[in-house]
N, C-alpha and C positions, 0 to 999 in steps of 0.2 A: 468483526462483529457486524451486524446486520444496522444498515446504516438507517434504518428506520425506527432504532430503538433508543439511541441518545442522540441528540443534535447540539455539539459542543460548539459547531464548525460555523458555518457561514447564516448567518441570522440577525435580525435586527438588535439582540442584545448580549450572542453567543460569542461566534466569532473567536473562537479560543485554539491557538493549532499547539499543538505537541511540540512542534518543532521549531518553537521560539526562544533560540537559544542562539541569537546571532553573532556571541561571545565563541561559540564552539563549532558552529555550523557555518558554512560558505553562503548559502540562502535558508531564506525561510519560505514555505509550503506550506498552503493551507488545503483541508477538505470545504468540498463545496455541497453540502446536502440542502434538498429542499424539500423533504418532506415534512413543513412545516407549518404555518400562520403568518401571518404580516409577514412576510419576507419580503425584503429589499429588490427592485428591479434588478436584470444584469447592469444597465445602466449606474446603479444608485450603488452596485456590489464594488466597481470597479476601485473609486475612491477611498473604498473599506479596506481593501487590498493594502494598495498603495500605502497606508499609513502606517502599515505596520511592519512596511519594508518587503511584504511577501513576493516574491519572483515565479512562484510553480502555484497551478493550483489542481485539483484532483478535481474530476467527475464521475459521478455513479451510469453515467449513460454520457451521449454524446449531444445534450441538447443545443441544437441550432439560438434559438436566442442570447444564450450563453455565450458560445462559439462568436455570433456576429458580434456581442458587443465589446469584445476582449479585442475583436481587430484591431492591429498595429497599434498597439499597447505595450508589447514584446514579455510578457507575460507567459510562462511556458504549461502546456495544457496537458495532463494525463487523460484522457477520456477512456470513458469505460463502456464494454458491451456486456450488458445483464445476464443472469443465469438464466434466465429462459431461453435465448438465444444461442446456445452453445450448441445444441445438437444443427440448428440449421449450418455452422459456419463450416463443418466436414464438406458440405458443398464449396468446392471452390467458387462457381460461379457466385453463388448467393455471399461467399465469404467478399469477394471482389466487389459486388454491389453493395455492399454495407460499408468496406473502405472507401469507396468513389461518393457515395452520400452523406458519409459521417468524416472523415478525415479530408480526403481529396478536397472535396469543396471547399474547404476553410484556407487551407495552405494558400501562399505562404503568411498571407495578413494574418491569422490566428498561427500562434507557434504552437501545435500538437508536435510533442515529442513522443509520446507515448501511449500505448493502448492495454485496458487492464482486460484481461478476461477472464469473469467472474469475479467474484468475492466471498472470499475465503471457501471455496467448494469441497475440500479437503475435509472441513470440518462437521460438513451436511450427513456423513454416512449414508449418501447416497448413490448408487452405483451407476446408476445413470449419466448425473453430473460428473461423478470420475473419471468414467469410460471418455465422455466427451471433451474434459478439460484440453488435454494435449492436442488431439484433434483438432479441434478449436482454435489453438494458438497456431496449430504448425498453416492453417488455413487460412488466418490472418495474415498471418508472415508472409505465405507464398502469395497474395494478393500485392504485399506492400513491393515483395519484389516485382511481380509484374509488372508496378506503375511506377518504380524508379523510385519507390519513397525508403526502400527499408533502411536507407543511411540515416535515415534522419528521424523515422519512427519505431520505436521499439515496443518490442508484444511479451507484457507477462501477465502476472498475474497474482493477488495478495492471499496473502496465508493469517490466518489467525495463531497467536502462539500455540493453540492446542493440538498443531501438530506435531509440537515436542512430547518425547516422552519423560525425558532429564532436561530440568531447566537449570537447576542449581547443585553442586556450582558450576557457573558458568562454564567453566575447562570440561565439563562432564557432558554440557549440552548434545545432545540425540536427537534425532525423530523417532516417532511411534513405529515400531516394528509393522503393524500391520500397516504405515503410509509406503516404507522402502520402497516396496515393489511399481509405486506409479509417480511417484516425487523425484524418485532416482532420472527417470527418462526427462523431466519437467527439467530436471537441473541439467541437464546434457542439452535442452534447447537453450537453457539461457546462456551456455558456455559457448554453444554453435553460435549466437545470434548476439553475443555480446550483449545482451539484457538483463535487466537486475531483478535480485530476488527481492520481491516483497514481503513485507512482515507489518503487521497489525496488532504492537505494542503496549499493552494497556495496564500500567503500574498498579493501578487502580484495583482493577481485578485481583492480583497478587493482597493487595491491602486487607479489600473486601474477605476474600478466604479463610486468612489467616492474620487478622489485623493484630493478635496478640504476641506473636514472632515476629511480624515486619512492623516496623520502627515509620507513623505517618509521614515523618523529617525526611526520611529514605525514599521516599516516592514522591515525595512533592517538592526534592532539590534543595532540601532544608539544610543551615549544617549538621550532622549527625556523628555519629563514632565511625559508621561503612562497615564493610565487611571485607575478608581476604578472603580470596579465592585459594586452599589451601596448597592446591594441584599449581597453579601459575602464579600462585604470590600477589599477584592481581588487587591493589586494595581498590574497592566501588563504592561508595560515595554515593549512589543511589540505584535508583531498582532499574531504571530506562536503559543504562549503559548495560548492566548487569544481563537484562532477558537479548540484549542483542548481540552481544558477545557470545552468550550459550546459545543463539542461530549460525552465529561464527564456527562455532565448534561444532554446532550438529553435520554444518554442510561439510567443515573440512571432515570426518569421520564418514564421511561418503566419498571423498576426493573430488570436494569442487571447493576449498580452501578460496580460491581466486576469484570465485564469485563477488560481487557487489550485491552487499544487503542494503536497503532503502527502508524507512520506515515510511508504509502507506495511510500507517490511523495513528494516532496516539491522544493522550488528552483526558479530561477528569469531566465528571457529566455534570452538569449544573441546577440537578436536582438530585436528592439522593436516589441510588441505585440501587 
């Protein structure tokens, strides 16, 4: 989703990540947006972090303030280049000077592991942003290899669920026929490159739609009855496990089963939506 339009994530009173489940999960990740009011300095964010145990945190761009004050924190950093920026990155040079100004100069004090490019572009119907997604990534990449960094920084890029076209049930999970054609080559970079596929999770949404079929307990971790998956037997216990599992199956029904799916958003908005 377009990260200007809920701020669950990083805020003087938000601060809520999807992925706080440190019962189930190895770390916890938070989003860092700032399109907001009274937000917190980088300074003032870091301690916000720290309390909640968070180890990763996402960025919508690469901003340097951020970047400096995370140094030797050990803190690990997704940083993101915008959708306006895609069509310049098919320039290698220009892709190379946007790593050496955004990534290069932080290392090793700030730990960027990873760079997203774009967000959720797939779901724009924009032909434009399509064309240039892959481009994009494979420009970045060959910039990191250049500079000796690609062991250690990896280039994807996040999807919104609505590039499935079966989510339920999960064993049935697809992508949209009309994405095959340019997602296919997208998952063949993350297989060359060792990089994870992204996904932009939101229970919520599912709630929202159809709140009179899906059970609030089922989305927001509650105990509930779950559901079987009839195809895999599969009993889900909520909706989060449920729509990432049917990205499990969409990609292996393309044959990249072996991928690594990451969720890059998740989370409930804290005003109604």
């Amino acid at each position: 989703m377009e990260h200007s339009r809920f701020y669950y994530y990083v805020s003087a009173i938000l601060f809520i990540s999807g992925l706080f489940f440190p019962d189930m999960v190895g770390s916890i990740g938070i989003n860092y947006g700032q399109i907001a009011n009274n937000l917190p300095t980088p300074d003032n964010v870091i301690p916000l972090v720290k309390s909640i145990g968070a180890t990763k945190v996402k960025l919508y761009d690469a901003d340097p303030r951020v970047l400096k004050a995370f140094a030797n924190t050990g803190v690990e950093f997704i940083v993101g280049l915008g959708n306006e920026y895609l069509s310049k990155m098919r320039d290698p040079d220009k892709a190379q000077v946007w790593v050496k100004a955004n990534v290069q100069a932080y290392l090793p004090a700030t730990k960027i592991t990873c760079i997203t490019i774009g967000n959720e572009i797939l779901s724009f119907n924009d032909s434009s942003l399509t064309d240039n997604l892959l481009p994009a990534m494979q420009g970045i990449h060959t910039a990191l290899v250049n500079l000796g960094l690609d062991k250690q920084v990896s280039v994807t890029t996040a999807h919104s669920l609505s590039v499935l076209e079966v989510s339920y049930p999960p064993s049935a999970g697809s992508f949209r026929k009309d994405l095959v054609g340019c997602i296919t080559p997208i998952l063949n970079f993350h297989a060359k490159t060792n990089s994870p596929f992204l996904i932009n999770a939101y229970p919520f949404f599912a709630f929202k739609s159809n709140p009179k079929q899906v059970s609030l307990d089922f989305v927001l971790f509650q105990p509930n009855q779950g559901v079987v998956d009839p195809k895999s037997n599969f009993h889900y216990d909520n909706m989060l496990f449920a729509q990432i599992d049917a990205v499990y199956s969409a990609l292996a029904s393309l044959g990249y089963s072996k991928l690594p799916v990451h969720i890059s958003e998740t989370g409930w908005p804290s005003k109604r939506g």
